[in-house]
C-alpha positions as a printed Julia matrix, in Angstrom:
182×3 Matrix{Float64}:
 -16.36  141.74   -69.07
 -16.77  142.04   -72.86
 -20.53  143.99   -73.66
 -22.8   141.63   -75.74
 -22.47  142.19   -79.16
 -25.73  143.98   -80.78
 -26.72  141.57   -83.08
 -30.57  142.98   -84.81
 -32.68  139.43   -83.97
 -29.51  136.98   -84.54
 -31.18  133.58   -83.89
 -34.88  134.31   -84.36
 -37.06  135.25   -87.12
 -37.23  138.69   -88.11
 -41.03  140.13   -87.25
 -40.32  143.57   -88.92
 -39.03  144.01   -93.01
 -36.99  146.56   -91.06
 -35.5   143.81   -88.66
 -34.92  141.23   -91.79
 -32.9   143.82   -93.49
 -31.06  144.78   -90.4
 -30.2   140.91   -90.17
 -29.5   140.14   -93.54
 -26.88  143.19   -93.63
 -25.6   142.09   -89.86
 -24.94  138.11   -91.57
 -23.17  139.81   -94.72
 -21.08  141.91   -92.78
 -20.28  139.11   -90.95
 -19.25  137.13   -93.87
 -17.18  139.6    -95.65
 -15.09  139.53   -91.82
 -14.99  135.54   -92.08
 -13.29  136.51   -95.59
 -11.1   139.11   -94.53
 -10.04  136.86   -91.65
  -8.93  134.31   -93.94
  -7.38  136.56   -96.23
  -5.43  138.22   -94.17
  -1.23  138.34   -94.42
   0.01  137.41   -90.82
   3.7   138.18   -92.09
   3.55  141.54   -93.23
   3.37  144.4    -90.7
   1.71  147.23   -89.87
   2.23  150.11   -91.35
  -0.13  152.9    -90.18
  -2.65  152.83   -87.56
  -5.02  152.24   -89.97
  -3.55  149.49   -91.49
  -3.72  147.77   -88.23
  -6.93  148.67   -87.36
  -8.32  147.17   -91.01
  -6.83  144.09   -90.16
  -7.34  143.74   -86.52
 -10.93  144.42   -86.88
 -12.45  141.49   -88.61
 -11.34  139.78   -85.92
 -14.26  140.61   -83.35
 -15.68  137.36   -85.3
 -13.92  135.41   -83.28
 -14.49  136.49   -79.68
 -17.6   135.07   -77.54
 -19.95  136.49   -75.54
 -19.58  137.22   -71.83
 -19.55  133.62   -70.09
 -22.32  135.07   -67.2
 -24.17  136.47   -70.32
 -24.66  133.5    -72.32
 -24.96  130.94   -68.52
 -28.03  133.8    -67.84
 -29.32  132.63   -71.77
 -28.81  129.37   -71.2
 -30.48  128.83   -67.97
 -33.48  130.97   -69.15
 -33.47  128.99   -72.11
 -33.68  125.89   -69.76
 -36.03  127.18   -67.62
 -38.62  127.87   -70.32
 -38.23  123.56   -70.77
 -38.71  123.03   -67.44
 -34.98  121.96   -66.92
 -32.45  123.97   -65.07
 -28.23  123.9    -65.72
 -26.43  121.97   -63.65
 -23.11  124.06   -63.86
 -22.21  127.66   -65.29
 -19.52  127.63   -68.38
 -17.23  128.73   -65.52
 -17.39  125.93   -63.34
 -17.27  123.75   -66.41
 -14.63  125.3    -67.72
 -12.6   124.86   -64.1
 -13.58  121.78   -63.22
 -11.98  120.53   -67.16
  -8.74  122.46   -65.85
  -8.46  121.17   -62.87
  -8.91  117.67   -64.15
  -6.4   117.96   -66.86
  -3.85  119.66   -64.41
  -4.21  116.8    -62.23
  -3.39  114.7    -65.01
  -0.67  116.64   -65.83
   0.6   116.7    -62.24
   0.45  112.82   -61.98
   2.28  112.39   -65.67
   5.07  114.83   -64.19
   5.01  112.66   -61.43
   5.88  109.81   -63.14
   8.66  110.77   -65.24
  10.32  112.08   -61.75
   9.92  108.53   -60.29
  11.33  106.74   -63.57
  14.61  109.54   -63.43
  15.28  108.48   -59.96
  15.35  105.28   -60.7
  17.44  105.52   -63.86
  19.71  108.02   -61.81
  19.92  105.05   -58.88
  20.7   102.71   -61.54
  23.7   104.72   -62.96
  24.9   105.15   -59.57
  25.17  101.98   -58.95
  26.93  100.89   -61.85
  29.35  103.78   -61.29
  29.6   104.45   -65.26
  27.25  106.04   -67.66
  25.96  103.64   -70.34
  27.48  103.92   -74.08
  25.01  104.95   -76.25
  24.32  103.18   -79.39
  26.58  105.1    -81.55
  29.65  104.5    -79.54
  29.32  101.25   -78.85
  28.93  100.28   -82.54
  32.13  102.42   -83.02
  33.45  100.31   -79.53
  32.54   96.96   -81.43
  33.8    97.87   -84.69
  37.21   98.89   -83.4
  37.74   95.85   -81.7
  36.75   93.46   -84.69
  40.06   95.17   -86.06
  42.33   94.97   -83.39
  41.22   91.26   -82.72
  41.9    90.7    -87.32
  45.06   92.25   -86.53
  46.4    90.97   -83.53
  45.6    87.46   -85.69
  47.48   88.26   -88.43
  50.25   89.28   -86.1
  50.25   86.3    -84.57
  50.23   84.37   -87.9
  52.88   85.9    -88.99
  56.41   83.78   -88.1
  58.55   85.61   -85.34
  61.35   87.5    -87.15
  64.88   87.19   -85.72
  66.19   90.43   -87.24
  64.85   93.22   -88.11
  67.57   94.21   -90.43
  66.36   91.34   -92.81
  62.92   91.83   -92.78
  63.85   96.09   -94.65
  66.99   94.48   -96.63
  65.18   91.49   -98.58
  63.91   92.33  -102.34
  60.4    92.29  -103.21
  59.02   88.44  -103.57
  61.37   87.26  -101.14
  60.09   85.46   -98.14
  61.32   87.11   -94.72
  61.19   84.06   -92.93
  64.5    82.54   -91.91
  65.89   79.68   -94.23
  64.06   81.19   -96.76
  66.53   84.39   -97.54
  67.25   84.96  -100.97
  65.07   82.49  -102.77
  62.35   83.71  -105.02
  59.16   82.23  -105.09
């Protein structure tokens, strides 16, 4: 477990001069860290030991207390009121995570019931759904055979071949109609 920082009278009023200068220094100190925290160039690396130790350090701003440590101040705290805790940071703290992994478990759950279900449903059908993509590529493909196969079929059947490729430019391929210009 992580000691309790030594903080000179953090959180009450100093009694002593000696204990308000010990405090004030303890808050600046603790400032210029909150600075150097924010300061601080996560992309470059280390390049000595000292380097990282400069800018690992000003982290310690960040870490908490011991959670027995601050339960033993809080229910001392409480029992001064008269009141007494109902549950240690610990047992908070696990109860929220078990909560929240029950949640988790039931949400996991569900998305396993809905992909059985969509996996029954594509068995059943014995083929895999187009996806949007393909079936606008599906639809758009067969708006051009069906033009086509129309103008095909618009077109008058052609007895020979040979007279569609030998008649001039203008001409009309349809029988009877060889040779005359429009």
């Amino acid at each position: 477990m992580a000691a309790k920082p030594q903080q000179a009278g953090a959180g009450r009023k100093p009694q002593t001069e000696s204990e308000a200068k010990s405090q004030k220094r303890t808050l600046e100190l603790l400032a210029e860290d909150c600075k150097r925290i924010c300061t601080t160039n996560v992309g470059k690396p280390f390049t000595t030991l000292q380097d990282a130790i400069d800018h690992l350090l000003p982290f310690h701003v960040l870490s908490s207390l011991a959670g027995d440590d601050v339960d033993e101040e809080e229910a001392a705290a409480a029992a001064e009121e008269g009141a007494r805790l109902l549950c240690t940071r610990r047992d908070l703290a696990q109860e929220l995570a078990t909560r929240r992994a029950v949640e988790l478990h039931t949400k996991v759950e569900e998305m396993r019931q809905r992909l059985v279900k969509l996996e029954d449903r594509y068995r059943t059908r014995h083929s895999r759904p187009m996806p949007e993509e393909e079936l606008f590529i599906a639809q758009v493909l067969k708006e051009v055979s069906e033009r086509a196969l129309e103008a095909e079929r618009a077109k008058p059947p052609v007895m020979n071949s040979d007279s569609e490729s030998d008649s001039e430019e203008g001409e009309d391929p349809t029988p009877g109609a060889t040779g005359q210009k429009q």
